[in-house]
C-alpha positions, 0 to 999 in steps of 0.5 A: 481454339487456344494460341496453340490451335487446340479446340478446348473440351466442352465443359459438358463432356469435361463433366460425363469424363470426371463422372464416369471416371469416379463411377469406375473407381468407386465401381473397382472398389466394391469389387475389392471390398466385395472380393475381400468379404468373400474371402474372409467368409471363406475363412470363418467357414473353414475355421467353423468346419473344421472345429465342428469337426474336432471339437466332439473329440476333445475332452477335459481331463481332470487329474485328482490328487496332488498337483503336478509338479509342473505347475507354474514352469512356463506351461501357464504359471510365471515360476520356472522350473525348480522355482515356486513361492514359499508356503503349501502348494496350491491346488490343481484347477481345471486340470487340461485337455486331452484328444480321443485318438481311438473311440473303439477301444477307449483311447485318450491322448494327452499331456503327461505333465497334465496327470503326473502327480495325480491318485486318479484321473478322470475325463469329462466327455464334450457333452459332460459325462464322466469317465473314470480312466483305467489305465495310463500309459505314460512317455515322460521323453516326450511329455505324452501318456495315453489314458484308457476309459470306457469307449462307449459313446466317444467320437474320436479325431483324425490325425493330420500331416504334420510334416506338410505345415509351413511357416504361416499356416493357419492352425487351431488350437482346441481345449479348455483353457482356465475350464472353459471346455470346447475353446476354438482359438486362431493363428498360424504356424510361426516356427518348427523345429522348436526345443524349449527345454521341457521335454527330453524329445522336441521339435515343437511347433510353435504357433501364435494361436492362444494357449493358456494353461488348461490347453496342455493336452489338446489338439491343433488341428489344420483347417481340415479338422486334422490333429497336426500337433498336441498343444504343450507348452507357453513362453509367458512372463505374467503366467498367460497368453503372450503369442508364444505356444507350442506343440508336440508334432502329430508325426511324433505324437502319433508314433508314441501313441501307436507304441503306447498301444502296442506294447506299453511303453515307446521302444527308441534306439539309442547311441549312447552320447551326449551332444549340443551345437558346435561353436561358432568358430568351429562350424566356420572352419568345417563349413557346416553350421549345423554340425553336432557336437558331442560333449560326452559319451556314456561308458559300455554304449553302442557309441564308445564302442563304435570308438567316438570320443568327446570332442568329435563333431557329426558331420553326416548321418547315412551320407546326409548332412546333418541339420542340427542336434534335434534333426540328428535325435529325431533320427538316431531316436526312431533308427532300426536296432541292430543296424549299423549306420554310418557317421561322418565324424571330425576328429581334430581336422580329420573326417572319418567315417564311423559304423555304429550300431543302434542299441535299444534305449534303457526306460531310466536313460535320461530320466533323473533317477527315482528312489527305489519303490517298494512294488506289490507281488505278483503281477504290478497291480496297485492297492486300493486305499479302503473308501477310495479309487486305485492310485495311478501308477506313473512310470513307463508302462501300463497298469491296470486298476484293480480292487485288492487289499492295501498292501502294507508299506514299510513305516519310515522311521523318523531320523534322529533329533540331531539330524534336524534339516538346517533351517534356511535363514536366507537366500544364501544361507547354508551354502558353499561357495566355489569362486572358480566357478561363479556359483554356491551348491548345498547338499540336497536336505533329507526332504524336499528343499523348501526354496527350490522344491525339485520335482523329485526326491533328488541325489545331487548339489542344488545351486542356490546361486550363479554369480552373473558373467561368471564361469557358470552362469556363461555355461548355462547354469542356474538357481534351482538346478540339480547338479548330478554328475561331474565329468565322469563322477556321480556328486551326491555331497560337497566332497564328491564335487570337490573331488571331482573338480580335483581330478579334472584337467586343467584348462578343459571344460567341466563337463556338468550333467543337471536336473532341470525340472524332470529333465536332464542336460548337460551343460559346460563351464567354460575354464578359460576366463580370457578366450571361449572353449571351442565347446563351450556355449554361446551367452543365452544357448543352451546345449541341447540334452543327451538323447542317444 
């Protein structure tokens, strides 16, 4: 015994207790280690099922022709939109990807940027067979267009629940990125509910499953093999994969399908207004951060005679709250015609409650507009160039090839030596400078700008630059943009936007709608230097784009 009177351990029994100890920790550890590869197993079989399951529908689609003007805006190339180098375009590589949606009846989902642009389209099968594509059925508002080809032999995929996806999922995306067809890549849903700016409709999700360019068109799927969104777009600086991509919900993709389908083109309700987030200060004194504030409202529109004006601010829609501009032009998008709806509004303090009626929206509302277009007689079929496939149409709507005489077009005369285009000599050169707005405008040249190149044959100002911390640069506005309209004035010169600025009130907003790239938005320049308009834009948030 010690002084203490405690028998001391054997050293024998001292020695069995430290094995026995060691043998049961190392013992719990291979049970983890074991019960962690069990996991993992589990995983990479889910992953193995699932792209089994998809990958016979995910196809190559390969546009022909021009390449698409989206080319190198975020979706894989390091120049945003309205931006490109100097010197000749390049030529499309690789084209994207697309998903069968309906193997009976030849059905083809993908990204309308991917065919835009294109004299022809075609869709190579997974096991390498060609298809021609007879029609496309195109819905520029959400960058989707169904293409149709021979049904024989496809293996179409399943839709899936968007709407189920959380934060932290795991999801799949499946296409061809750079050309290598039947790619598989891996990650988890890390947002929803995204708007990047390269459609006119968005709640994206967003996900860190690689996508590269040539991935536009092709499916995440969950880890049942379902299409829970079509991959569309990247946030990248060097042109690839940085861990941000994003994807057109199933929920959406599939209801624009099914119109696509069913009647050529995606009928969408409308209200008539302009809209983006309130400020700060505002959301704070209606206790509503997600309110929606409405920065105009379009003449003759369901909204101006309902009596909303500029400066309200949407509170509810049908009693509920509203969860921010996506959340109410999701909802006001795929709204009953012809049925009034209730808006609970603020107007200077005062909460009103307003019935409004949806109308049908118009194809052209919120798309730049196009020059007009001499179109064949009879029934919209396109000519067929001798010794060459039917053009594409690329306008809402379908059109079916057929073989018919070219039909001749008139020739366009040549303008006269004294209306040469300026040549650009320097980045500023040949522009106007408005000092009260922080920017320089040129009038758009009688062919596309050399510099900026927009995506359209464009009516408008091009801002050739935004001096920075400026009024215009703090309301969003940026090089290459295309300004349209003024307040309520359409601006297709120098002397319209003067004009227009002449009219405005002073110490109000100015009120800009602009092209960027094909979409259009609206933006405010704040015109009190000292204090932030209560509508104007917080630093790097852009206003989101009139939608109803």
């Amino acid at each position: 015994m010690d002084k203490d009177g405690v028998r001391p351990m054997p050293t024998t029994f001292r020695w069995r207790a430290v094995v026995s100890l060691t043998m049961l920790a190392l013992g719990t550890f291979g049970t983890m280690t074991a019960f962690g590869q069990g996991e993992a197993e589990s995983l990479s079989a889910s992953f193995r099922k699932a792209a089994q399951r998809v990958l016979p529908g995910v196809v190559t689609v390969r546009p022909i022709g021009r390449p698409s003007p989206f080319e190198g805006n975020g979706r894989g190339g390091p120049f945003p939109p309205g931006m490109a180098p100097d010197g000749p375009p390049p030529e499309r590589v690789g084209g994207g990807s697309g998903v069968v949606i309906d193997a009976e009846n030849g059905y083809i989902l993908t990204n309308d940027h991917v065919v835009q642009g294109s004299s022809r389209v075609v869709v190579v099968l997974e096991d390498g067979r060609e298809r021609p594509v007879s029609q496309v059925r195109r819905d520029p508002k959400s960058d989707l267009a169904l293409l149709i080809i021979d049904g024989k032999g496809l293996s179409p995929a399943d839709w899936g629940d968007s709407g189920s996806l959380e934060i932290g999922d795991w999801v799949l995306a499946v296409g061809q990125p750079f050309g290598l067809s039947g790619t598989v890549t891996a990650g988890i849903v890390s947002g929803k509910g995204r708007g990047i700016g390269v459609a006119m409709y968005e709640d994206l999700i967003q996900t860190d499953a690689a996508i590269n360019p040539g991935n536009s068109g092709g499916p995440l799927i969950n880890l049942k093999g379902e299409i829970v969104g079509i991959n569309t777009a990247i946030k990248t600086t060097g042109g690839g994969y940085e861990g941000v991509g994003f994807a057109i919900p199933a929920a959406r993709a599939r209801r624009v399908a099914t119109d696509l389908v069913e009647h050529g083109r995606v009928r969408r309700a409308y209200l008539g207004i302009q809209i983006g987030p309130v400020d700060q200060d505002r959301s704070e004194q209606l206790d509503q951060f997600r309110a929606v504030a409405i920065n105009g409202v379009s003449p003759d529109s369901p909204a101006a005679a309902a009596g909303l004006i500029r400066g309200d601010a949407i509170l509810r829609l049908e009693g509920k709250p509203i969860a921010g501009p996506g959340a109410l032009q999701a909802a006001i998008e795929f709204a009953p015609i012809d049925q009034p709806l209730s808006l609970t509004i603020d107007r200077d303090g005062e909460r009103k409650e307003v019935q409004v009626t949806p109308k049908p929206q118009p194809e052209s509302f919120g798309l730049p507009e196009t020059p007009a277009r001499p179109e064949p007689p009879g029934r919209p079929e396109l000519p067929v160039r001798p010794g060459s496939e039917p053009p594409l149409e690329f306008g809402p709507g379908a059109y079916r090839f057929r073989g018919r005489p070219p039909v001749p077009r008139p020739a366009t005369p040549a303008p006269p030596a004294e209306l040469d285009e300026p040549r650009e000599t320097g980045f500023r050169t040949n522009a106007t400078r408005f000092a009260n707005l922080g920017l320089r405008l040129r009038e758009s040249a009688l062919e596309r700008d050399r510099r900026f190149r927009p995506d359209r044959t464009q009516h408008g100002l091009i801002i050739v630059d935004v001096e920075q911390d400026g009024p215009a640069d703090h309301g969003g506005l940026e090089a290459g943009m295309v300004i349209t309209r003024v307040a309520d004035h359409d601006v297709k010169s120098l002397d319209d936007f003067r004009k227009a600025l002449a009219e405005g009130r002073p110490g109000q907003d100015l009120v800009i709608r602009i092209l960027k790239g094909t979409k259009a938005e609206i933006r405010l320049i704040p015109q009190q230097s000292e204090s932030k308009s209560k509508e104007s834009v917080s630093p790097g948030r852009e206003p989101e784009s009139a939608t109803h």
